[in-house]
DRENDO-1510 file (C-alpha; in Angstrom, 1 decimal, always signed):
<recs>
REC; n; res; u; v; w
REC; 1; UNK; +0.0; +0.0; +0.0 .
REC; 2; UNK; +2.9; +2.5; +0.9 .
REC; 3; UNK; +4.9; +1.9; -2.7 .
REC; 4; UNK; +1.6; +2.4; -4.5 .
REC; 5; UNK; +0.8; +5.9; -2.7 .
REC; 6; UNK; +4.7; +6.9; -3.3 .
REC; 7; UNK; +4.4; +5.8; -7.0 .
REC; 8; UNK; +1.2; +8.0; -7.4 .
REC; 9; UNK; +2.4; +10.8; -5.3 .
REC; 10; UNK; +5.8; +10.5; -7.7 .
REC; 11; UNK; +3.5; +10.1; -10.7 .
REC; 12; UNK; +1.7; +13.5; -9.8 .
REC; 13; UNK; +5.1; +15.2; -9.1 .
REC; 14; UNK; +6.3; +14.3; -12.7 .
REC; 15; UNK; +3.3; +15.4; -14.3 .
REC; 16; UNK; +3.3; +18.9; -11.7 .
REC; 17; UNK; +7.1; +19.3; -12.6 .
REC; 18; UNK; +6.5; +18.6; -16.2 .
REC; 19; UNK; +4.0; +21.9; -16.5 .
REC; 20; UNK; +6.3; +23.8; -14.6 .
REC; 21; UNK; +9.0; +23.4; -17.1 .
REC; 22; UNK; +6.9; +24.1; -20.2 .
REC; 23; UNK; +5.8; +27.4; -18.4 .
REC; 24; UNK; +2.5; +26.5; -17.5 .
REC; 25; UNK; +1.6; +26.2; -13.8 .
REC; 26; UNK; -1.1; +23.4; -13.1 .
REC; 27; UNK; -1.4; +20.9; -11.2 .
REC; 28; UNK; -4.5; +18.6; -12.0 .
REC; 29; UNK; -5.0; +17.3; -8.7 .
REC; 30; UNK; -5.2; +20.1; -6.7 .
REC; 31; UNK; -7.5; +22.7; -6.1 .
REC; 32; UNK; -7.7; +25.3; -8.9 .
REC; 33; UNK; -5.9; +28.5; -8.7 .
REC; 34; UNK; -7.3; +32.0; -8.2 .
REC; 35; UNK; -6.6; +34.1; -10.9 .
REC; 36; UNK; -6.6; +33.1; -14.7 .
REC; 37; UNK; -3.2; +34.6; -15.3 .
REC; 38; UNK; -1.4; +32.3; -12.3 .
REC; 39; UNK; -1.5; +28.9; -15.0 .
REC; 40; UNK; +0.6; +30.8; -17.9 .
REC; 41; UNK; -1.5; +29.8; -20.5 .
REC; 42; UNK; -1.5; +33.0; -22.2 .
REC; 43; UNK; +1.9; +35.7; -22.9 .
REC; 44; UNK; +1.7; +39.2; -22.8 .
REC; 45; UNK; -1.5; +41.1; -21.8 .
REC; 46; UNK; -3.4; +38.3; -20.7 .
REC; 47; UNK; -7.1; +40.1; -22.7 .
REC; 48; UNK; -5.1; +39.5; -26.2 .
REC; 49; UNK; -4.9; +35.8; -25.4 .
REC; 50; UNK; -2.0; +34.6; -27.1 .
REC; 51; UNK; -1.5; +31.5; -26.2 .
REC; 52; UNK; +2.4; +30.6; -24.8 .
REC; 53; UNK; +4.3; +27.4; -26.4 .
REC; 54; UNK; +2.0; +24.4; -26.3 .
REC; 55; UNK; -1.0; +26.3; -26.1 .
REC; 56; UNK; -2.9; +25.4; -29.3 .
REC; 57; UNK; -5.4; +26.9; -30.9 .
REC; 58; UNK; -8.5; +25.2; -32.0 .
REC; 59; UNK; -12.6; +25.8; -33.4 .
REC; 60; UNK; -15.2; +23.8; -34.4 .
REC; 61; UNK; -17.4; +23.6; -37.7 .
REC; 62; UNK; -20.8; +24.3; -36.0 .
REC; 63; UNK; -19.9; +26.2; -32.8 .
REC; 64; UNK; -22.6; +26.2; -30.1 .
REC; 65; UNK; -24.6; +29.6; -29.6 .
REC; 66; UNK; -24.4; +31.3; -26.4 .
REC; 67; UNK; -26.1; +35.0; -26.8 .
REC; 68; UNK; -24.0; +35.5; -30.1 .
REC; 69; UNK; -20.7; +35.2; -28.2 .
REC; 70; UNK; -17.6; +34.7; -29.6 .
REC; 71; UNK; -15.0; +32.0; -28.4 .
REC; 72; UNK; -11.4; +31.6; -28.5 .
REC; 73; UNK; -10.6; +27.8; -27.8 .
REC; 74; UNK; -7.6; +26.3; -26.9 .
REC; 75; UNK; -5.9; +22.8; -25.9 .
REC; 76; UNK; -3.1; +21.9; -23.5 .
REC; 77; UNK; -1.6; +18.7; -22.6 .
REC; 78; UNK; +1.7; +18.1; -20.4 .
REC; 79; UNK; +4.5; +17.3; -22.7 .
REC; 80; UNK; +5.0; +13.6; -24.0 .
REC; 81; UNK; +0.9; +12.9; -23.9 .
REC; 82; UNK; -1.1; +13.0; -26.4 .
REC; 83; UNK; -5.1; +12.7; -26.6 .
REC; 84; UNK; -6.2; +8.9; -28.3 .
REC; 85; UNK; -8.7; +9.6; -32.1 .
REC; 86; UNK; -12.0; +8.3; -31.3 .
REC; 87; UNK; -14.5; +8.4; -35.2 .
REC; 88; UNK; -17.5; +8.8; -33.1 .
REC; 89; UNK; -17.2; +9.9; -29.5 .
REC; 90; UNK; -14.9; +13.2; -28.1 .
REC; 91; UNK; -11.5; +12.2; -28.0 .
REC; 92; UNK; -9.7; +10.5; -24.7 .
REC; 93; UNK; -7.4; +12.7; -23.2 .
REC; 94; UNK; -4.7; +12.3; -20.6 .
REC; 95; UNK; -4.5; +13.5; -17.4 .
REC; 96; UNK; -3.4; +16.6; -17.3 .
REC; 97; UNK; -5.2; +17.6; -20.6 .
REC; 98; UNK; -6.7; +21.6; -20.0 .
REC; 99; UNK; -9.6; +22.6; -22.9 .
REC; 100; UNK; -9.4; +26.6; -22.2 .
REC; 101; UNK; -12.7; +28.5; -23.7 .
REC; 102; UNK; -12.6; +32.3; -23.7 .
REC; 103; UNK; -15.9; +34.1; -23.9 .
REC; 104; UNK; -15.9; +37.5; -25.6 .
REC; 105; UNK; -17.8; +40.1; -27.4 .
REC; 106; UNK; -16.4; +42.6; -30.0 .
REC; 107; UNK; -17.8; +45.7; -29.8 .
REC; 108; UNK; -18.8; +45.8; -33.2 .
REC; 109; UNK; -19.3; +42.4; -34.9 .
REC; 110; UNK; -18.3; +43.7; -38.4 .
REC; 111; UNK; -14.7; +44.0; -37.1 .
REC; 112; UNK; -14.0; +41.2; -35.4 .
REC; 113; UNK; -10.1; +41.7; -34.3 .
REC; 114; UNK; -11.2; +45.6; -32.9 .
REC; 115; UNK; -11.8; +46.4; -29.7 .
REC; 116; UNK; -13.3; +43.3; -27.5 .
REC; 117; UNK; -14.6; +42.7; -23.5 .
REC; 118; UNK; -13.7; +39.5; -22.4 .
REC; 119; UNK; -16.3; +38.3; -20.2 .
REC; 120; UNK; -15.9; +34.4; -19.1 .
REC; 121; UNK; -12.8; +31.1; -19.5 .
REC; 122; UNK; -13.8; +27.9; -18.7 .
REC; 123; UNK; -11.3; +25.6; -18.1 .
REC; 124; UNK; -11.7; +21.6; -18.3 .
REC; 125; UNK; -9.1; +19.7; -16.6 .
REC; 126; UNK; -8.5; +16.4; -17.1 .
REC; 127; UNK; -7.8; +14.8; -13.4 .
REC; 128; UNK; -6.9; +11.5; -12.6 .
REC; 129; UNK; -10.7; +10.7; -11.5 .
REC; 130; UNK; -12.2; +12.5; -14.6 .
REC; 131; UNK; -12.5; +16.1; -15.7 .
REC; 132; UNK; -12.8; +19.0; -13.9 .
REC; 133; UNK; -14.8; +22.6; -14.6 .
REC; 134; UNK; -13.3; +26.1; -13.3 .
REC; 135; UNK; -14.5; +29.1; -14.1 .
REC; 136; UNK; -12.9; +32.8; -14.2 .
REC; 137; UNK; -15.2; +35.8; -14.4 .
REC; 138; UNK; -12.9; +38.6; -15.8 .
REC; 139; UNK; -12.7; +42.2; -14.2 .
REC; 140; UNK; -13.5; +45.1; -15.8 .
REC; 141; UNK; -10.1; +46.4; -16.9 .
REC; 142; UNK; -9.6; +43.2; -18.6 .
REC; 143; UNK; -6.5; +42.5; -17.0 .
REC; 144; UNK; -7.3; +39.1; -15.1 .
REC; 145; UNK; -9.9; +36.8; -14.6 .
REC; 146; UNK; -11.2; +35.4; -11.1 .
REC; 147; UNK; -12.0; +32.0; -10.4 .
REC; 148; UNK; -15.6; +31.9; -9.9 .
REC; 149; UNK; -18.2; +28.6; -8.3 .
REC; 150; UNK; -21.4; +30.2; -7.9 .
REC; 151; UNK; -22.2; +32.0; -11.3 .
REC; 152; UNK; -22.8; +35.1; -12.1 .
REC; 153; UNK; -24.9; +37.6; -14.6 .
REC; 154; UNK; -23.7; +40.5; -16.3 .
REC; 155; UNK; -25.2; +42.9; -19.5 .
REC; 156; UNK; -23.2; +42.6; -22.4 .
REC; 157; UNK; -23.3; +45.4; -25.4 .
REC; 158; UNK; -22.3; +45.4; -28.7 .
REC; 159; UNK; -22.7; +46.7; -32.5 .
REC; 160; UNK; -24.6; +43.6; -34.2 .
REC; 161; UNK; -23.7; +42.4; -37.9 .
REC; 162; UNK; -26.5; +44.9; -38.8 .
REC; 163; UNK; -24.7; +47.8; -37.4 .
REC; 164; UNK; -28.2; +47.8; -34.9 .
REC; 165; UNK; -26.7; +48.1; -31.2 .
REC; 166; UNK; -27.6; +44.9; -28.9 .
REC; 167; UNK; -27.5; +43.7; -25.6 .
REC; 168; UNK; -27.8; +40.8; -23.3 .
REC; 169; UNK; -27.9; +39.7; -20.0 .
REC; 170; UNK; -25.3; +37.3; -19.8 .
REC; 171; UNK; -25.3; +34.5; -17.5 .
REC; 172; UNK; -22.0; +32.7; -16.0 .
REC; 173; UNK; -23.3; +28.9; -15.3 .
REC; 174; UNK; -22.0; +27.5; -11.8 .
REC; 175; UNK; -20.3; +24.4; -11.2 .
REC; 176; UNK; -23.6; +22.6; -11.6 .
REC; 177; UNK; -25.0; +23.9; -14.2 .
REC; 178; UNK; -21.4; +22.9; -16.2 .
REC; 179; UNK; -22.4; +19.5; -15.2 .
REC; 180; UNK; -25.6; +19.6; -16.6 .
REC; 181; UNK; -24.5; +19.8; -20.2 .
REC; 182; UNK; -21.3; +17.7; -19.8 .
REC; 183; UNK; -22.9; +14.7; -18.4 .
REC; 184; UNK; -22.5; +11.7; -20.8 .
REC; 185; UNK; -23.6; +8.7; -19.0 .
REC; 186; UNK; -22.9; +8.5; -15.5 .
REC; 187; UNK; -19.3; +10.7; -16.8 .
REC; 188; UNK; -18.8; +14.4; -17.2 .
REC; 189; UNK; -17.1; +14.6; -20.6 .
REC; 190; UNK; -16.4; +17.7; -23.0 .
REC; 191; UNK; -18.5; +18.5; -25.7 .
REC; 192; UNK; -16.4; +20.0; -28.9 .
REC; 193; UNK; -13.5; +17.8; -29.2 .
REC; 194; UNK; -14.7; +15.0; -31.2 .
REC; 195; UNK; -13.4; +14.3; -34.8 .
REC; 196; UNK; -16.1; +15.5; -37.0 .
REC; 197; UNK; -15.7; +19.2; -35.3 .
REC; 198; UNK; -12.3; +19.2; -35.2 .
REC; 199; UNK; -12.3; +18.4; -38.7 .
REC; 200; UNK; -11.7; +21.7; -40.6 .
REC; 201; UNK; -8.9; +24.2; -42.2 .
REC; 202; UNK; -7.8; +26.2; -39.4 .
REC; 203; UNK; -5.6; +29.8; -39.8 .
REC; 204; UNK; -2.8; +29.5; -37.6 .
REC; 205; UNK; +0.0; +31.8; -37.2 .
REC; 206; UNK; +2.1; +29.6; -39.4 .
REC; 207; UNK; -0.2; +29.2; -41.9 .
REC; 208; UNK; -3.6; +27.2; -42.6 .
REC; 209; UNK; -3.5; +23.5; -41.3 .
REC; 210; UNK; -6.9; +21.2; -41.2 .
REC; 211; UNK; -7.3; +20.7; -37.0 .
REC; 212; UNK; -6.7; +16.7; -37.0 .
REC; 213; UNK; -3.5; +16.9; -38.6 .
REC; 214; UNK; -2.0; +19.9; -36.6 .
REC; 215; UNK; -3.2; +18.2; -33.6 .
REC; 216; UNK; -1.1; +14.7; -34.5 .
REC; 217; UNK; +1.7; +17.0; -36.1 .
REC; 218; UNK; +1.9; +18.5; -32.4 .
REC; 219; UNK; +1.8; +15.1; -30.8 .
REC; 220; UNK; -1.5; +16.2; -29.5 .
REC; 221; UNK; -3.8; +13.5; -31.2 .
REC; 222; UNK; -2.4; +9.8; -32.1 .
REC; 223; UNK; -4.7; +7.6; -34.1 .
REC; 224; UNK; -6.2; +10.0; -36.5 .
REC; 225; UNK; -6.2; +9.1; -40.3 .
REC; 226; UNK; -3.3; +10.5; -42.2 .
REC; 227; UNK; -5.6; +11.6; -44.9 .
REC; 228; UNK; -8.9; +13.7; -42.9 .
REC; 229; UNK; -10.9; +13.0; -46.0 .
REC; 230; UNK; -11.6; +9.6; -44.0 .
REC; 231; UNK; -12.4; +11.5; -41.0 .
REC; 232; UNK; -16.3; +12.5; -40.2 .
REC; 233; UNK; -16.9; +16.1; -40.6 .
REC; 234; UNK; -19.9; +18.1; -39.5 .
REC; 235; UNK; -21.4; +21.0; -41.6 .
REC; 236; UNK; -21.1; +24.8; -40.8 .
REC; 237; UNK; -24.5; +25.5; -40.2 .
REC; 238; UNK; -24.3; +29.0; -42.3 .
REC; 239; UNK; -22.3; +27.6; -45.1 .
REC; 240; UNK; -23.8; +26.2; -47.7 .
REC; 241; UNK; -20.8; +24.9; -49.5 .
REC; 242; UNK; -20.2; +22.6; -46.7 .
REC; 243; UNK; -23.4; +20.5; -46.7 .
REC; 244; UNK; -26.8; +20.6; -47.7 .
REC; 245; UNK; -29.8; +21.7; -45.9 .
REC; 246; UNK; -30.2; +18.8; -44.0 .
REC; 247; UNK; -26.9; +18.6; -42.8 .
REC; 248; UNK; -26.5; +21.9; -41.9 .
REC; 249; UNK; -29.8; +21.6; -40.0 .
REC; 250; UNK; -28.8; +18.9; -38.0 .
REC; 251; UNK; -25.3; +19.8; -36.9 .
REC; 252; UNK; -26.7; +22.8; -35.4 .
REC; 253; UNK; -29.3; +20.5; -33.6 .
REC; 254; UNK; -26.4; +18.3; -32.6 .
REC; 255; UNK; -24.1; +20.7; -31.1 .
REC; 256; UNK; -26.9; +23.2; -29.5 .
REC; 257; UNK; -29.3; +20.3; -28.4 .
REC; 258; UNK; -27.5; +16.8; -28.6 .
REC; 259; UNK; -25.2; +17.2; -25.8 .
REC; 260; UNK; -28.4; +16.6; -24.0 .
REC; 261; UNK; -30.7; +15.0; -26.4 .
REC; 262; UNK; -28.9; +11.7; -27.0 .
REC; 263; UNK; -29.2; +8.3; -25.3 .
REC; 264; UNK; -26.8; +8.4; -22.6 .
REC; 265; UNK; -27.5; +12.3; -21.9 .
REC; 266; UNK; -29.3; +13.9; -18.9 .
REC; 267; UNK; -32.5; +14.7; -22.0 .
REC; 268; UNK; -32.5; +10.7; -23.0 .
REC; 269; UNK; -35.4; +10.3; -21.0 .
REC; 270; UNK; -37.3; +12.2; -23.5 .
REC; 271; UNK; -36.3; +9.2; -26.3 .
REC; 272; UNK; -35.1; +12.6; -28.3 .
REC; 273; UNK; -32.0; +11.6; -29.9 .
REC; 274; UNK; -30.8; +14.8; -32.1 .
REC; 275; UNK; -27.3; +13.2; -33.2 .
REC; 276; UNK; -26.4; +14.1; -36.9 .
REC; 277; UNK; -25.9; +10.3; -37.5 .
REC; 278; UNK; -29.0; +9.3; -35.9 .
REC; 279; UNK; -31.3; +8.3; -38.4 .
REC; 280; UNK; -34.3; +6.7; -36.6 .
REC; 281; UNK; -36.7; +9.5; -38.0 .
REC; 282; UNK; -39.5; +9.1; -34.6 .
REC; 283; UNK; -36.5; +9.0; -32.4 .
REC; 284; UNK; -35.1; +12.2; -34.0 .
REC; 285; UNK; -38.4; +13.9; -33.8 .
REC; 286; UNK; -40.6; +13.0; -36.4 .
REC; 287; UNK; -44.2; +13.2; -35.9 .
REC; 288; UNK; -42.9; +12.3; -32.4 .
REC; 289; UNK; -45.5; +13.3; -29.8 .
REC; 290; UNK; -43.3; +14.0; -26.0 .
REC; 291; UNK; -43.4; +12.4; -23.2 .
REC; 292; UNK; -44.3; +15.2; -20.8 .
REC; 293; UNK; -46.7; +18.0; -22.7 .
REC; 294; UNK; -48.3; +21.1; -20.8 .
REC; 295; UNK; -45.9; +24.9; -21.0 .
REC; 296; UNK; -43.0; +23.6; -22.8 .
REC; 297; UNK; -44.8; +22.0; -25.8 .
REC; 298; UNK; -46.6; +25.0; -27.1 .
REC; 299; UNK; -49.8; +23.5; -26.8 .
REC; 300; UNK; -48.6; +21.8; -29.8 .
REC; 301; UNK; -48.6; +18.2; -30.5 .
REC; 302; UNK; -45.2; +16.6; -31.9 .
REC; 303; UNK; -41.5; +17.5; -31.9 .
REC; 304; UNK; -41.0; +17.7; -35.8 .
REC; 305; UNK; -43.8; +18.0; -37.9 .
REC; 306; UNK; -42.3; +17.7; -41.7 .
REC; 307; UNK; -43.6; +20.6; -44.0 .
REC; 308; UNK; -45.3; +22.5; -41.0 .
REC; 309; UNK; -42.9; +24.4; -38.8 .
REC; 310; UNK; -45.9; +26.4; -36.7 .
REC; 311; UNK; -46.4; +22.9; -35.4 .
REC; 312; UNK; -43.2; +21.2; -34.8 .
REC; 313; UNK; -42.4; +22.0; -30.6 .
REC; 314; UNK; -38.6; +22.1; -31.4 .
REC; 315; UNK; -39.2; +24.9; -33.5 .
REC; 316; UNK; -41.2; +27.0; -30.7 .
REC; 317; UNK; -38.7; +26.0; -27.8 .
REC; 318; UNK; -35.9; +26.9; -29.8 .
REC; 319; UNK; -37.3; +30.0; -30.8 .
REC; 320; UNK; -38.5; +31.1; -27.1 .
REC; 321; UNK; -36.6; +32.9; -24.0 .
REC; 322; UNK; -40.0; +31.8; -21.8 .
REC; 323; UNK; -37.5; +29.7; -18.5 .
REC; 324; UNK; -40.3; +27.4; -18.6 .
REC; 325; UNK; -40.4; +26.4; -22.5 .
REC; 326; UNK; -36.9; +27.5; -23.7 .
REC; 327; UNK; -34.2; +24.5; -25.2 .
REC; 328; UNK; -31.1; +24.7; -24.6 .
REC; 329; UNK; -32.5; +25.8; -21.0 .
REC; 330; UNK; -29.0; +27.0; -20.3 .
REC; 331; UNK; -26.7; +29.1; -21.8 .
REC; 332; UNK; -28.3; +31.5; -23.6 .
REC; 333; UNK; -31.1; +34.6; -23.1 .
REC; 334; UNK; -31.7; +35.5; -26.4 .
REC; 335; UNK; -32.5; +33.7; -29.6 .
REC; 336; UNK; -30.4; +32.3; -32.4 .
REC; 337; UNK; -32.2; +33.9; -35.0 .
REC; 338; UNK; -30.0; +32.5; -37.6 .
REC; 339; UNK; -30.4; +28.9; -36.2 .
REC; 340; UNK; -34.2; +29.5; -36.0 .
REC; 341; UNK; -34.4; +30.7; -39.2 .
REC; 342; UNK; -32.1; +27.5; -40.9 .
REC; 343; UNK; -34.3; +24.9; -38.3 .
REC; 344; UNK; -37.7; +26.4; -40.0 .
REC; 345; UNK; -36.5; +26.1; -43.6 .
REC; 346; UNK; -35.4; +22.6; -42.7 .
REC; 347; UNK; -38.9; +21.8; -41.4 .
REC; 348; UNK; -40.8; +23.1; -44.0 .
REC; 349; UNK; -38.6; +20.9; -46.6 .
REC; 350; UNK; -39.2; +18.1; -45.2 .
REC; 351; UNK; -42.0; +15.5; -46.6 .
REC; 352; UNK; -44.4; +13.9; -44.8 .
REC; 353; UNK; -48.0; +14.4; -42.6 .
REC; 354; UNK; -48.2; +13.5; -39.2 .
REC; 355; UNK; -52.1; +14.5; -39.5 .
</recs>
């Protein structure tokens, strides 16, 4: 019993001593550190978020919406580890693994790389017994973050795409509430990293690289496909020349509703399962009438009803900011409108009565 708590505890050391050599300051194991800046993930002023040596970059095809804010994701592991290619499920990653998401808003959408408020970064740290959520609520001067367990709201402003001002209240989720989403079985799991969202052209400094092959390139990923052609690959919901309407439409229902919405998720209950590979048409909605009616339904009758968005409840719930109707129920205030808008031309496409 002794030698096995002295080869853990020198197991933990070697990984601690590991991320203190590469600069960054973590130690998965214990208890998270106050301030955002204290981990080193990030050089210079810590609001431009550029990310020190190791620190990758990463997005994904179909992001999900949170009040129309923007997010700047990256991935850590301790040097010599790497995360193991999984085709279908996210990826497994070592211990020691960090996903870093940085919630911000521009001040004016039409230029992107101006002026910005960093609002939220969630870290998920991958710990010996599973992974971990922190999150750091960033101050007003924009020159740390804090860590932060209970939530918190705050209004957001900016200039929209239309050049209409905006604003939202923005709501920080608490340890809890991360569960809620992450939850993937009995496990709490992260959401993005799976190999048809990775699976894109990103811009790095260097120069444009699809994700899956930086990622092994790095050391990051082992197992991928040489070729990503023989990867899966979501949509981009907003892009046409990356699917067609029904692809589109269901990889935004996957990454906004599926994390949830799938067998093993805490919304299986509902026998929803909104998957992009699922193709079970009643289990993905179709002419499906719930399981529990009354607010959240709309007083309407099935999930998807094909040609005849005013009836389909998906449509309504994803279309409402009423507590007691809304899907995703966290996360966001306001209403994708461009989601709303692609999930309605979906339904009305598609053939079929459920009368």
């Amino acid at each position: 019993m002794l030698r096995s708590f002295v080869w853990i505890a020198s197991v933990l050391a070697a990984l601690f001593t590991t991320a203190c050599s590469q600069g960054i300051r973590l130690d998965p194991q214990a208890e998270p550190l106050p301030k955002l800046s204290e981990y080193g993930f990030f050089k210079g002023k810590l609001a431009a978020l550029a990310p020190a040596e190791g620190v990758l970059p990463y997005d994904l095809n179909t992001p999900l919406f949170t009040d129309y804010a923007h997010k700047a994701r990256f991935v850590w592991m301790p040097k010599g580890t790497s995360a193991k290619y999984n085709a279908d499920e996210t990826f497994e990653f070592p211990e020691g693994a960090v996903l870093i998401k940085n919630f911000y808003y521009p001040a004016d959408f039409r230029k992107p790389e101006g002026e910005r408020r960093v609002v939220e970064t969630r870290l998920l740290v991958r710990a010996a017994d599973g992974w971990k959520a922190h999150t750091y609520v960033w101050n007003e001067e924009q020159t740390d973050a804090h860590l932060e367990v209970a939530g918190e709201e705050t209004v957001v402003s900016w200039v929209h795409y239309d050049g209409k001002p905006r604003k939202a209240d923005y709501i920080v989720p608490n340890r809890n509430q991360c569960k809620g989403c992450h939850i993937f079985g009995k496990t709490q799991l992260p959401i993005g990293p799976k190999a048809r969202n990775l699976n894109k052209t990103f811009a790095y400094a260097d120069g444009n690289e699809n994700q899956l092959v930086r990622w092994t390139k790095m050391g990051y990923l082992t197992g991928a496909p040489a070729d990503p052609k023989l990867a899966p690959r979501l949509a981009v919901y907003d892009d046409p020349s990356t699917g067609t309407l029904d692809e589109r439409a269901r990889a935004w229902l996957e990454i906004n509703c599926a994390h949830c919405h799938n067998p093993k998720g805490p919304g299986g209950t509902s026998g929803l399962n909104l998957l992009a590979s699922n193709r079970d048409e009643t289990a993905f909605g179709f002419c499906k009438h719930p399981i529990a009616a009354g607010r959240g339904s709309g007083n309407l009758e099935v999930d998807i009803h094909p040609g005849k968005p005013e009836k389909s409840i998906l449509l309504y719930r994803i279309a409402s900011t009423d507590p007691g109707a809304m899907m995703p129920e966290l996360g966001r205030t306001t209403v994708h409108e461009e989601g709303v808008a692609l999930i309605r031309e979906w339904i009305a496409s598609l053939q079929g009565d459920c009368d």
